[in-house]
C-alpha positions in Angstrom: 19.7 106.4 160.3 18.1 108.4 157.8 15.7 110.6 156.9 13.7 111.1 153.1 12.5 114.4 153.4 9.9 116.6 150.9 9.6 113.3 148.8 6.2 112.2 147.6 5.5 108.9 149.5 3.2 105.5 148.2 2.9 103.2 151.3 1.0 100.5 149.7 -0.5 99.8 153.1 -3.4 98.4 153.6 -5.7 101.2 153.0 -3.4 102.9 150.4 -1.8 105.5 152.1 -0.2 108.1 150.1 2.0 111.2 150.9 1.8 114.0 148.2 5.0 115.7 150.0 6.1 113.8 153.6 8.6 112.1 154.9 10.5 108.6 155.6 12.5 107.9 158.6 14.9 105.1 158.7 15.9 103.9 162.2 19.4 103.0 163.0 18.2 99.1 163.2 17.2 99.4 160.0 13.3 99.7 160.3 10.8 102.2 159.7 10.9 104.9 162.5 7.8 106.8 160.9 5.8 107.9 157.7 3.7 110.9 157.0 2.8 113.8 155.7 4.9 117.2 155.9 8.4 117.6 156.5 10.2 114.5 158.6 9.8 115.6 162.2 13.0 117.1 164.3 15.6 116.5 165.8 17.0 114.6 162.8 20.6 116.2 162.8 22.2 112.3 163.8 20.4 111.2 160.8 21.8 110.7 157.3 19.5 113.4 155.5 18.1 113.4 151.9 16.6 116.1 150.5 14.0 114.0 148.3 12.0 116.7 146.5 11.0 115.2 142.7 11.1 111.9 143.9 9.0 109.0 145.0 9.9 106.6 147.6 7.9 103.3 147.4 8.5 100.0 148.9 11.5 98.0 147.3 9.9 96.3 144.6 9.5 92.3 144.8 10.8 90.0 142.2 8.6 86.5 142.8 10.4 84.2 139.9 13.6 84.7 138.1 16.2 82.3 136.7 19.8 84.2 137.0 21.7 82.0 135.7 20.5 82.6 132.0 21.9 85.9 132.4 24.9 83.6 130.7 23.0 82.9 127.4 20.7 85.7 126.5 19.7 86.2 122.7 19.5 82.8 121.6 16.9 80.5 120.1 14.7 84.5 119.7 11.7 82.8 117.7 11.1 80.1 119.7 7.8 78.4 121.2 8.6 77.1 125.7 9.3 73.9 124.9 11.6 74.7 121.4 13.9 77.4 123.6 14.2 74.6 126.2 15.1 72.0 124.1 17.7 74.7 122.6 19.2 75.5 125.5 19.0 72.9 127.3 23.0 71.2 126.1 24.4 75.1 126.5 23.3 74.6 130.8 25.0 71.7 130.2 28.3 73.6 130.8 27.4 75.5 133.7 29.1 75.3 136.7 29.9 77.7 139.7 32.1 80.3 138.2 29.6 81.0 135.2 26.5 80.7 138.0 28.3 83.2 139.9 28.8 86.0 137.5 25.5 85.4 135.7 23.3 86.2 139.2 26.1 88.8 140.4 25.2 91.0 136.9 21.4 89.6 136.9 21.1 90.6 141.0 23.0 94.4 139.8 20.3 94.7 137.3 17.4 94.3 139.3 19.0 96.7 142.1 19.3 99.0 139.5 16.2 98.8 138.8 14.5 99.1 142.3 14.3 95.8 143.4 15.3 94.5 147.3 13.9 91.4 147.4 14.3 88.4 144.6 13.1 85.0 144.3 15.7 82.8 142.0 14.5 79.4 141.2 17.7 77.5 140.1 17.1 74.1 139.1 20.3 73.4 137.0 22.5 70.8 138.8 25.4 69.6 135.7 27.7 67.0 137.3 30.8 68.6 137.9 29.4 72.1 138.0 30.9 72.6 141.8 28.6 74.1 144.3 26.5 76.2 142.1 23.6 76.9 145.0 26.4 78.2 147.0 27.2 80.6 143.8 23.7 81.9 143.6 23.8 82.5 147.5 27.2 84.4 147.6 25.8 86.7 144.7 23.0 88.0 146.6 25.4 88.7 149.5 27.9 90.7 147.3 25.2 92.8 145.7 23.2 93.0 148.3 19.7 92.8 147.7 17.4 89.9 149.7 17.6 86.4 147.7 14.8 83.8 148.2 16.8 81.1 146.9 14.5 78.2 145.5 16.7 74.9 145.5 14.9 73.3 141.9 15.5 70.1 140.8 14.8 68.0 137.6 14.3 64.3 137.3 12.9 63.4 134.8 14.9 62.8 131.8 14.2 62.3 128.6 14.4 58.8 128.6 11.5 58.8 131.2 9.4 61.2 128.4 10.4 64.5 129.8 11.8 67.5 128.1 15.6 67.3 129.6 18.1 65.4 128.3 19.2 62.3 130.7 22.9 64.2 131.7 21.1 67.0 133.1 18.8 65.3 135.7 19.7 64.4 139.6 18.6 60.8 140.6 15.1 61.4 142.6 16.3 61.0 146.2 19.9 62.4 145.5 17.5 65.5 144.9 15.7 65.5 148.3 19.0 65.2 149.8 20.5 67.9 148.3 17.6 70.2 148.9 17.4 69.5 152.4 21.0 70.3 152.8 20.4 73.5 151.3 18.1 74.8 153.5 20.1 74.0 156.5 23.3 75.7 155.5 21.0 78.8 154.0 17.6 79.4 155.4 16.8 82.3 158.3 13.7 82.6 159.7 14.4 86.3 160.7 12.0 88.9 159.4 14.5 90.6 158.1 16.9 87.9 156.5 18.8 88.2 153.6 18.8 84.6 152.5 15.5 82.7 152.7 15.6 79.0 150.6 12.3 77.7 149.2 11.9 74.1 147.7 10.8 73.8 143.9 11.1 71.0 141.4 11.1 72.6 138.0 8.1 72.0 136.3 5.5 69.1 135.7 7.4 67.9 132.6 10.6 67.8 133.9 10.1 66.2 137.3 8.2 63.0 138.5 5.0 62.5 140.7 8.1 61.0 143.1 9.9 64.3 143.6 7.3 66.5 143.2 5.2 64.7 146.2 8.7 64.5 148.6 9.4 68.2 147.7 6.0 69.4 149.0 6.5 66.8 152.6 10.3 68.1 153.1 9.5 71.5 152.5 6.2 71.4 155.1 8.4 69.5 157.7 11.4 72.5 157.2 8.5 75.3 157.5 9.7 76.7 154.1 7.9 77.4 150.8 6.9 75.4 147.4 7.2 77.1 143.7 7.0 75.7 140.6 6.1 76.3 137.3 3.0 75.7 136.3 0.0 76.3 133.3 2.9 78.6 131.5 1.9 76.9 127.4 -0.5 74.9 126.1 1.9 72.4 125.2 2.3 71.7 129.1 -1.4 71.3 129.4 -1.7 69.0 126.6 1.1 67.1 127.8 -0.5 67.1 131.3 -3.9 65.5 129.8 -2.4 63.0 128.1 -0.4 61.5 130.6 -2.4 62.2 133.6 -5.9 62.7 132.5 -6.4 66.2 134.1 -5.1 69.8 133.5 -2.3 70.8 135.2 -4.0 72.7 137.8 -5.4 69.5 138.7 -2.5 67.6 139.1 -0.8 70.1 141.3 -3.7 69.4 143.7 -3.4 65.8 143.9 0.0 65.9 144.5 -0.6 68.4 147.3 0.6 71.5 145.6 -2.3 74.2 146.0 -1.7 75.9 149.6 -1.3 78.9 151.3 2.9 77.9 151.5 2.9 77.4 147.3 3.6 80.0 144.8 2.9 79.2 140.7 5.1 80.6 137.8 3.2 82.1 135.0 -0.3 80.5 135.4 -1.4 82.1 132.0 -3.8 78.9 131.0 -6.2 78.4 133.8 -9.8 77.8 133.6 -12.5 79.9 135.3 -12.3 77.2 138.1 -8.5 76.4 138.4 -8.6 80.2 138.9 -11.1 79.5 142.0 -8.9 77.3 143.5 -5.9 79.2 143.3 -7.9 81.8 145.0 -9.6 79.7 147.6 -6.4 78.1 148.5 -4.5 81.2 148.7 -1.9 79.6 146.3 -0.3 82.7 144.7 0.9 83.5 141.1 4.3 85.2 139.9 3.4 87.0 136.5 5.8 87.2 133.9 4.7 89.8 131.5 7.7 90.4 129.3 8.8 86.8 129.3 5.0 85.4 128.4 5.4 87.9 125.5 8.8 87.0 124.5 8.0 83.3 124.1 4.5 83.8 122.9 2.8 81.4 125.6 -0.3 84.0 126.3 -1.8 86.3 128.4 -2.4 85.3 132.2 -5.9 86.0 133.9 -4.3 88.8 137.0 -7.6 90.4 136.9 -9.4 87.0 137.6 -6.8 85.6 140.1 -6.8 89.1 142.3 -10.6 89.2 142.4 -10.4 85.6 143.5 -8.4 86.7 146.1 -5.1 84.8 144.9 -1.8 86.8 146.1 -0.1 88.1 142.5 3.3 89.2 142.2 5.7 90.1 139.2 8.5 88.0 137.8 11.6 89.2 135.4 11.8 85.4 134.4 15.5 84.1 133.4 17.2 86.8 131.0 17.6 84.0 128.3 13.3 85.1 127.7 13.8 88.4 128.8 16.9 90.2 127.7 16.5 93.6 130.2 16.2 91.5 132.9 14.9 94.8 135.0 11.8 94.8 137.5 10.4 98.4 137.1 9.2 97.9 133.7 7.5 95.0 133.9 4.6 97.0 136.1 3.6 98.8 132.7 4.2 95.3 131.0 1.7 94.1 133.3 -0.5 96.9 133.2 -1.4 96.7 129.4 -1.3 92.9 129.4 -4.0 92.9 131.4 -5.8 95.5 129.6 -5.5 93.9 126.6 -7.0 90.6 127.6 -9.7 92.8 129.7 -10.1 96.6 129.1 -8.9 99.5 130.1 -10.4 98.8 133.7 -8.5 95.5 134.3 -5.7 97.0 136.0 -4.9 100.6 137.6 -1.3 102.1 138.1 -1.6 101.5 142.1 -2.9 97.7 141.6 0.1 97.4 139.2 2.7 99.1 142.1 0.8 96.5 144.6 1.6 93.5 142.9 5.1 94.4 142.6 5.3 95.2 146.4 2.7 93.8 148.5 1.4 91.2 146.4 5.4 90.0 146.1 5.2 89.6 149.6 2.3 87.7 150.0 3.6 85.4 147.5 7.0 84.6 149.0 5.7 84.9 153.2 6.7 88.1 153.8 3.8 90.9 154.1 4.5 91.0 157.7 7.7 92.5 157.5 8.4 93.7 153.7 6.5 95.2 151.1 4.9 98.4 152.6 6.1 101.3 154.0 4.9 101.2 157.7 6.6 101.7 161.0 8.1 98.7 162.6 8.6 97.0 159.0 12.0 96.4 157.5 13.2 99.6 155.5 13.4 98.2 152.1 12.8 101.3 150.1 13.2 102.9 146.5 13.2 106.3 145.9 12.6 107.5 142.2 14.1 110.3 140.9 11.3 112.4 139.0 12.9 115.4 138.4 13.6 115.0 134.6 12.2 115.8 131.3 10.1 112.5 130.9 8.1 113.3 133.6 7.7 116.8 133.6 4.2 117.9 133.7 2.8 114.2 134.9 1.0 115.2 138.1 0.4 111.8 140.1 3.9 110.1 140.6 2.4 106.5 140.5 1.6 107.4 136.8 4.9 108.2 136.4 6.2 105.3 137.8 4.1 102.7 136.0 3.4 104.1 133.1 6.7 106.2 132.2 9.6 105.7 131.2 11.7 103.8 134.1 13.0 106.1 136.0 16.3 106.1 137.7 16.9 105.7 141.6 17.9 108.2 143.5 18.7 105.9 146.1 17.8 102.0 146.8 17.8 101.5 150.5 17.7 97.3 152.0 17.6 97.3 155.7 18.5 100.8 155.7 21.5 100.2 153.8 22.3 101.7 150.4 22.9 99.7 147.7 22.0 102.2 144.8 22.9 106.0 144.8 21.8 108.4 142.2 21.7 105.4 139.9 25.1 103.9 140.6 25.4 100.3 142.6 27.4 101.1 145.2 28.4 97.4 146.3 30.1 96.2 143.1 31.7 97.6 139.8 29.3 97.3 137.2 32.0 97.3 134.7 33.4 94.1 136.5 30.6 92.7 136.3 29.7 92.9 133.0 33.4 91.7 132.1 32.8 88.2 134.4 29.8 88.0 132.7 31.2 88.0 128.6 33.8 85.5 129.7 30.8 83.5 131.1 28.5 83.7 128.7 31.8 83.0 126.3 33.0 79.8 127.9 29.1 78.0 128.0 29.0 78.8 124.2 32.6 77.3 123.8 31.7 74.0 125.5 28.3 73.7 123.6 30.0 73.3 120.7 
């Protein structure tokens, strides 16, 4: 149980609740007790009490699309177009197996804690013969840092022998695929509103996996009640890749194949028409924005400002470290922010619509807005509390400002379930020195075997 006390509060409820000085109770279950203004309400002496004055406590924020595994190979191919880093990196996966999985989502899952997020979506998709149970790596990585994992079994099948981008050695047979991704979500996926494991189906990408898989994918994941993600839209080259061989835009051929719906979520989405932007809205298909990474790799600007007013759900994506070095959530709200004013004005995008997409909208995206992503009673108490108190905020009067626009700033505490994971900036469920030690001898022994 515990109580955040004299903290300024952002709910990101439904009508935008905010608390210039209130209070958060966490129940002993784990779940909101209560919210409001004023000092949290007595008797609170069996509770675990935080005097939270200079901070901010917003919902844990939501991480819709990451790859942890490149945490392993970070700083290579720096000046490269999507399909050039790909084609780059592509023979280091090669070496990848459950060891180096293992340390590269332990560090990559610290990071994001560290950085406010209790909730992340890691699409792995990188299956080398040989590699051990790397799914099972991913998994056990969330549960040592402890942070929520929507674990997205991905899959490539299409080589380049069959005019993809992959090489033939790094591609599962179609049906060995299916089976594999359906075992997954027996041994890992919970239903609970409050699990810490949730598995989600997702081929890779349109030029890395066949009409086969990606139509199977979309049946076994509605007959298992789970969720679809892919990439999809992320460069031009995709798009004229997708015209050429299927005579529509990418957009288009997700649709045939069945993959616009209310149960699909879209990586990056930056080249959309006016009218794939429709249907993404009218389907309720959401979109996990990548700021940073989009940058990094040059592949544009994506339209939030279109896809919220069409009424698509928008989260935020860190995108694998190896096209995002930090690898942190909390900055890529200002990254988003002035993305999308530069593409449309100042007026495209306010601090709060920025918080919401990395909270709310997250949650919409991966299922979840009925139990995460707001700070309401009854929800699960998944909660970041931002220490303000220091110089580089001084004299900034509305904490959201602060927040988004600031520099990041560190966590007093990170709270999943109404356990701490982060005090006063330090994870608390793993040595980050260890850590960062498993991950040079990783990052070490995939750049040995590439050579």
């Amino acid at each position: 149980m515990i109580v955040l006390d004299r903290c300024a509060v952002s709910t990101v409820d439904s009508s935008g609740t905010e608390h210039a000085t209130g209070h958060v109770v966490v129940s002993a279950d784990g779940r909101i007790a209560s919210v409001g203004s004023g000092p949290a309400p007595r008797p609170y002496e069996s509770h675990t009490y935080v005097d939270a004055s200079s901070c901010l406590v917003t919902p844990g924020l939501i991480n819709t699309h990451h790859h942890l595994y490149q945490w392993a190979t970070r700083g290579l191919a720096q000046d490269a177009t999507l399909f050039e880093w790909l084609t780059t990196l592509y023979p280091v996966w090669r070496g990848l197996d459950d060891t180096v999985t293992h340390a590269a989502a332990s560090a990559g899952l610290a990071k994001l804690a560290l950085t406010g997020c209790t909730l992340a979506a890691d699409h792995h998709y990188v299956f080398p013969s040989g590699g051990g149970d790397v799914f099972n790596a991913l998994v056990s990585a969330g549960r040592r840092i402890g942070i929520r994992l929507e674990a997205i079994r991905g899959s490539m099948d299409r080589g380049q022998s069959d005019g993809g981008l992959p090489p033939d050695n790094l591609v599962e047979d179609t049906e060995a695929a299916l089976i594999a991704t359906e075992q997954a979500i027996g041994d890992y996926h919970s239903t609970a509103d409050d699990a810490l494991v949730r598995v989600a189906v997702g081929p890779c990408s349109p030029f890395s996996v066949s009409r086969e898989l990606m139509t199977g994918a979309a049946s076994l994941a509605r007959r298992h009640g789970v969720r679809l993600h892919t990439h999809l839209a992320e460069t031009l080259d995709e798009e004229e890749q997708c015209l050429a061989e299927n005579g529509c835009t990418p957009t288009e051929y997700a649709e045939q194949l069945g993959w616009l719906g209310s149960d699909v979520w879209l990586a990056h989405t930056v080249h959309l028409s006016s009218d794939a932007v429709k249907r993404l809205g009218a389907t309720s298909t959401g979109s996990a924005h990548c700021p940073t990474s989009n940058g990094r790799l040059g592949t544009g600007i994506a339209p939030v400002r279109d896809l919220l007013d069409a009424g698509a759900p928008v989260g935020l994506g860190v995108d694998g470290a190896a096209s995002n070095e930090d690898g942190g959530l909390v900055v890529e709200l200002r990254a988003a922010l002035h993305q999308a004013r530069q593409r449309g004005g100042p007026r495209s995008l306010d601090v709060r619509q920025a918080l919401w997409m990395a909270t709310m909208g997250g949650a919409q995206c991966l299922g979840r807005a009925d139990s995460l992503g707001s700070i309401e009673p009854g929800k699960v108490a998944d909660l970041a509390v931002w220490d303000l108190s220091g110089m580089d905020y001084a004299g900034i009067a509305d904490p959201v400002a602060a927040l988004v626009l600031g520099t990041a700033p560190p966590l007093k505490l990170l709270i999943v379930g109404g356990e701490v994971v982060v005090r006063d900036g330090v994870l608390q469920t793993a040595s980050t020195d260890e850590l960062a030690r498993d991950l040079s001898a990783a990052s070490l022994k995939l750049q040995e075997a590439a050579r």
